[in-house]
MOPAC internal coordinates of N, CA, C and O (Angstrom, degrees):
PM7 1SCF
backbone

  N    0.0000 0     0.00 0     0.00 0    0    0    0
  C    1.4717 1     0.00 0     0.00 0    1    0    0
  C    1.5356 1   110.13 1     0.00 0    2    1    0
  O    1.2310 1   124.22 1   125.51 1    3    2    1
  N    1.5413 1   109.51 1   -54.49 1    3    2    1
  C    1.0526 1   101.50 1   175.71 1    5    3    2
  C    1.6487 1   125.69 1   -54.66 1    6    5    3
  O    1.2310 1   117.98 1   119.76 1    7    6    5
  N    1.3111 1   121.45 1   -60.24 1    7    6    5
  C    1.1418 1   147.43 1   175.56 1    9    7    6
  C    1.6207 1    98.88 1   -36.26 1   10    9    7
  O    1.2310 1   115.90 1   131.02 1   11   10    9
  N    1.3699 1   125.39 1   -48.98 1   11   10    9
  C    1.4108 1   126.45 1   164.84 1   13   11   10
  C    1.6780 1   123.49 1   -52.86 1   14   13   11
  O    1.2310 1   131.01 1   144.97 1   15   14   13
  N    1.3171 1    96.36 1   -35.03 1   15   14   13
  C    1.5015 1   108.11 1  -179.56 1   17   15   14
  C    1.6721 1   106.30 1   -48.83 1   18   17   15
  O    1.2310 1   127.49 1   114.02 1   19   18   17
  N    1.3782 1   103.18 1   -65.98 1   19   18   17
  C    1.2374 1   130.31 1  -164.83 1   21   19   18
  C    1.3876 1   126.24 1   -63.49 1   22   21   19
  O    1.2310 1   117.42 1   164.84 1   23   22   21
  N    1.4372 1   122.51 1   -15.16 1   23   22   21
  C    1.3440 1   167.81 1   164.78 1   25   23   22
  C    1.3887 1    86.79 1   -71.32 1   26   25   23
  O    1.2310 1   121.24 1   114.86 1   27   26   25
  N    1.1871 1   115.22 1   -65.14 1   27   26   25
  C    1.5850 1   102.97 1  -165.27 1   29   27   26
  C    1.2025 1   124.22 1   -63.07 1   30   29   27
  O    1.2310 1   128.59 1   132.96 1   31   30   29
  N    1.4823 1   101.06 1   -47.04 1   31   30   29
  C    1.3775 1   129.96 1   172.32 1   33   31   30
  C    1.8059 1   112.95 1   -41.35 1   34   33   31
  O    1.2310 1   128.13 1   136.11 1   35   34   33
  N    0.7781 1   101.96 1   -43.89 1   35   34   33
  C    1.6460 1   124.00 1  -163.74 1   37   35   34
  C    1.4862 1    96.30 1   -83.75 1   38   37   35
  O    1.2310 1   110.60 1   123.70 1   39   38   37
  N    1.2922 1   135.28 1   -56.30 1   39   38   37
  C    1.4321 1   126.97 1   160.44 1   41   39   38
  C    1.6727 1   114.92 1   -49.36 1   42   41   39
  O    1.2310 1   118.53 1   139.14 1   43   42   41
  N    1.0720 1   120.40 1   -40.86 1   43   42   41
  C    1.4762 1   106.41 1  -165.27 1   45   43   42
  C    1.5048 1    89.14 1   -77.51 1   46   45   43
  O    1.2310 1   116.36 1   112.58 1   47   46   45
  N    1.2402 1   124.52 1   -67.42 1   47   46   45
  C    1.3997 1   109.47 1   177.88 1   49   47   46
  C    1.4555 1   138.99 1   -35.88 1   50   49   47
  O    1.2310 1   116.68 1   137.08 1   51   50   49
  N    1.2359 1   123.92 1   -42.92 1   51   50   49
  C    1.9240 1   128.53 1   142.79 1   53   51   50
  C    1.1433 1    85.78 1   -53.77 1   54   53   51
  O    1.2310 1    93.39 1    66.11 1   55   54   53
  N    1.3630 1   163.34 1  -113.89 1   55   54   53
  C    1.3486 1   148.40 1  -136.33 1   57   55   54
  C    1.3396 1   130.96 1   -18.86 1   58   57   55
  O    1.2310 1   128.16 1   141.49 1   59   58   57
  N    1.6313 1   101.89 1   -38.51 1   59   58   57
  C    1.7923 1   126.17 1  -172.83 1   61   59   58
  C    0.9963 1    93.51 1  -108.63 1   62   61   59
  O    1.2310 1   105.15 1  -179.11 1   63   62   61
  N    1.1839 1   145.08 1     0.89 1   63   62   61
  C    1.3373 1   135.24 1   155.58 1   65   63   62
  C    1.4920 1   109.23 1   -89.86 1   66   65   63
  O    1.2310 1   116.38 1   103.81 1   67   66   65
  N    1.4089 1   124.49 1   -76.19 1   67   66   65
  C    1.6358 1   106.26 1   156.64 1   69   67   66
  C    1.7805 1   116.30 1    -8.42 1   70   69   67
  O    1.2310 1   127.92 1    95.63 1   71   70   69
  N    1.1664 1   102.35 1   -84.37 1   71   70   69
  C    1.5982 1   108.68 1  -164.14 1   73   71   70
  C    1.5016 1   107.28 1   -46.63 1   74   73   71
  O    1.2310 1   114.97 1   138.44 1   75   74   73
  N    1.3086 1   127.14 1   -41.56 1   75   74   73
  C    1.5134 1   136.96 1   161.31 1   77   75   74
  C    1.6879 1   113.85 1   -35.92 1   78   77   75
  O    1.2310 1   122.27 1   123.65 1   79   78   77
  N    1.1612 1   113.25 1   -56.35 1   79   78   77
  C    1.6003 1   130.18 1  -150.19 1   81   79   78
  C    2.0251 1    88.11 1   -78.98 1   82   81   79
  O    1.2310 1   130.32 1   135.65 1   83   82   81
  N    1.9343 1    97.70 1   -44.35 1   83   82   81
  C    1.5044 1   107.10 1  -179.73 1   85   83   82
  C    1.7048 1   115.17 1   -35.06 1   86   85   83
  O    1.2310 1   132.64 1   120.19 1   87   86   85
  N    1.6881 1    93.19 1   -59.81 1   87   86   85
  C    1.5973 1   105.79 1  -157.56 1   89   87   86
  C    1.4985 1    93.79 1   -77.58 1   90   89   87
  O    1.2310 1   116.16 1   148.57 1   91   90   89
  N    1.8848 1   124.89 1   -31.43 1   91   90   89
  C    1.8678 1    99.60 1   176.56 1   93   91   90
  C    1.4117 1   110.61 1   -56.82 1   94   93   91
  O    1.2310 1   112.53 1   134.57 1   95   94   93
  N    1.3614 1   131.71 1   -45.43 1   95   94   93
  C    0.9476 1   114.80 1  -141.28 1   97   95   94
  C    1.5762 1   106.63 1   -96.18 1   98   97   95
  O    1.2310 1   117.81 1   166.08 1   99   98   97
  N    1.3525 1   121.78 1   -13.92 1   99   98   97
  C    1.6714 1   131.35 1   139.53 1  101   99   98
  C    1.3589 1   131.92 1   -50.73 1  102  101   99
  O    1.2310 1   124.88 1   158.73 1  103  102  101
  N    1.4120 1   108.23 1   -21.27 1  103  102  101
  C    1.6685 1   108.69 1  -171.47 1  105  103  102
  C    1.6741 1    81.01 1  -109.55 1  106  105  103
  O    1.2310 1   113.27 1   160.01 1  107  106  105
  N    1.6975 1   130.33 1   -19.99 1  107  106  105
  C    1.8616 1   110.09 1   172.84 1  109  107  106
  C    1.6065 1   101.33 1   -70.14 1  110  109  107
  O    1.2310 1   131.92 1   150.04 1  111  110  109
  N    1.3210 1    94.58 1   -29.96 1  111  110  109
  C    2.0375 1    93.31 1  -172.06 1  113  111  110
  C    1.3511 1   114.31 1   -51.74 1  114  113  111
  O    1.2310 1   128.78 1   136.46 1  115  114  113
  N    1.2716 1   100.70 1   -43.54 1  115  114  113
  C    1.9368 1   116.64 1  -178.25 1  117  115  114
  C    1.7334 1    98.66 1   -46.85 1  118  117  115
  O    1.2310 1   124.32 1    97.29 1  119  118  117
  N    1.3599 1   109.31 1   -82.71 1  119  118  117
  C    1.1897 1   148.25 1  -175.69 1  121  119  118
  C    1.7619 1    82.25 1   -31.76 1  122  121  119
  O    1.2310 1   122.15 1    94.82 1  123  122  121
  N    0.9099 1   113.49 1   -85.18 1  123  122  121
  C    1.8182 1   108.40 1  -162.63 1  125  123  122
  C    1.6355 1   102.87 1   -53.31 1  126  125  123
  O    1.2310 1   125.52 1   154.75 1  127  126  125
  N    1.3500 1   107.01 1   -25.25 1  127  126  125
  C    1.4706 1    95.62 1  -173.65 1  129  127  126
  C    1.4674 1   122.81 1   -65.00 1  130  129  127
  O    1.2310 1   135.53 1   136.58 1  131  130  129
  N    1.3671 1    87.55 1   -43.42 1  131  130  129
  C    1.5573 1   117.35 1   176.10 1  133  131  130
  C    1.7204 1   124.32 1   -55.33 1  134  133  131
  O    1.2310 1   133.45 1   161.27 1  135  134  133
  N    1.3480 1    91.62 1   -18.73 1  135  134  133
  C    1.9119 1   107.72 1  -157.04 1  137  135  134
  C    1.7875 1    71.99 1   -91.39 1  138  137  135
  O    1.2310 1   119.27 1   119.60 1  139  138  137
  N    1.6059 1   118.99 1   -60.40 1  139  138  137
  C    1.1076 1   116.20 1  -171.55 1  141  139  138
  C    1.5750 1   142.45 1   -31.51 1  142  141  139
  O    1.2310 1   135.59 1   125.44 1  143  142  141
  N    1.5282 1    87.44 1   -54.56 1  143  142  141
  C    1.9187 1   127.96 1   172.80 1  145  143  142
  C    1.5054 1    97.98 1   -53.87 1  146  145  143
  O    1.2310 1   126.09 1   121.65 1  147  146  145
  N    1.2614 1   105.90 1   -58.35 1  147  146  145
  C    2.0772 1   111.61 1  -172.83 1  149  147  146
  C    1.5721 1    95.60 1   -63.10 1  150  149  147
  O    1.2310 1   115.89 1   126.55 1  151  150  149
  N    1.5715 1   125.41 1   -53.45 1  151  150  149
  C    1.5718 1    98.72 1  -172.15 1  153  151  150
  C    1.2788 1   121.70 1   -49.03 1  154  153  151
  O    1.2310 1   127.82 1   147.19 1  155  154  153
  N    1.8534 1   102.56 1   -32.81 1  155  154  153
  C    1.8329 1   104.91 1  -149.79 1  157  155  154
  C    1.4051 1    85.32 1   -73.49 1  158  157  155
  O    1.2310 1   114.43 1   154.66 1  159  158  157
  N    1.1802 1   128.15 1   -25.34 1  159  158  157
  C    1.4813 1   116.21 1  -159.31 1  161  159  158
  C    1.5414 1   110.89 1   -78.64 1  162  161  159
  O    1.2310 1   126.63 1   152.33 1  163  162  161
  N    1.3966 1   104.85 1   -27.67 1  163  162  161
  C    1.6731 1   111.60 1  -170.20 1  165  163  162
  C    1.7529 1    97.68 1   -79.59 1  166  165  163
  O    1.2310 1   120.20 1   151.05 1  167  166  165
  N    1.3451 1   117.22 1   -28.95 1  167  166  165
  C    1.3643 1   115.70 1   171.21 1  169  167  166
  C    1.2702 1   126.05 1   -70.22 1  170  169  167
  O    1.2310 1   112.65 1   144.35 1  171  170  169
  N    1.1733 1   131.49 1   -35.65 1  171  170  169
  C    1.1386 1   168.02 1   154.16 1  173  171  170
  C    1.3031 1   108.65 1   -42.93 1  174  173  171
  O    1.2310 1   110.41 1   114.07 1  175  174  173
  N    1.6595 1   135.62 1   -65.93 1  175  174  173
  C    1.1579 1   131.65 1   138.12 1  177  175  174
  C    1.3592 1   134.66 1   -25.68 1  178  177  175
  O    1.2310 1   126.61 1   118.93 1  179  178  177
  N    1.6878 1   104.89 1   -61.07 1  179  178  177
  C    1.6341 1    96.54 1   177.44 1  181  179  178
  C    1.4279 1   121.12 1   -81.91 1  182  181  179
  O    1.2310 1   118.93 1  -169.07 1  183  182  181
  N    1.4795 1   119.65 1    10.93 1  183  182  181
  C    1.8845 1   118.35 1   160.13 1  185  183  182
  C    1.0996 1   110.97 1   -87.70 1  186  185  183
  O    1.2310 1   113.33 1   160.45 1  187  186  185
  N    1.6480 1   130.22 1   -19.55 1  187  186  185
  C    1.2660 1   122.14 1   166.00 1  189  187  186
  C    1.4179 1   139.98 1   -77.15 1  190  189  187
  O    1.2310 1   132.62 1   155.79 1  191  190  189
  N    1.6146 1    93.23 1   -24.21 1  191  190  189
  C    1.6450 1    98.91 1   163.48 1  193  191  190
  C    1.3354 1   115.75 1   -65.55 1  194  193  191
  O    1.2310 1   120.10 1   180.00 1  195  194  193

């Protein structure tokens, strides 16, 4: 029983660690995307002036 407990335990936790590692590296994607979008735009801007 016990030994089952802990098994379990031990998956959900690698689980929340997965799901953790998921959302950094989705919320860096944003973030770079975003950094990206603002350059093209400032470039983009200053060929039109």
């Amino acid at each position: 029983m016990l030994l089952q407990l802990q098994r379990l335990y031990h998956n959900v936790t690698s689980f929340q660690v997965i799901k953790l590692s998921i959302h950094t590296i989705f919320y860096h994607h944003l973030i770079v995307q975003r950094k990206i979008l603002s350059v093209q735009y400032v470039l983009f801007r200053h060929n039109t002036i």
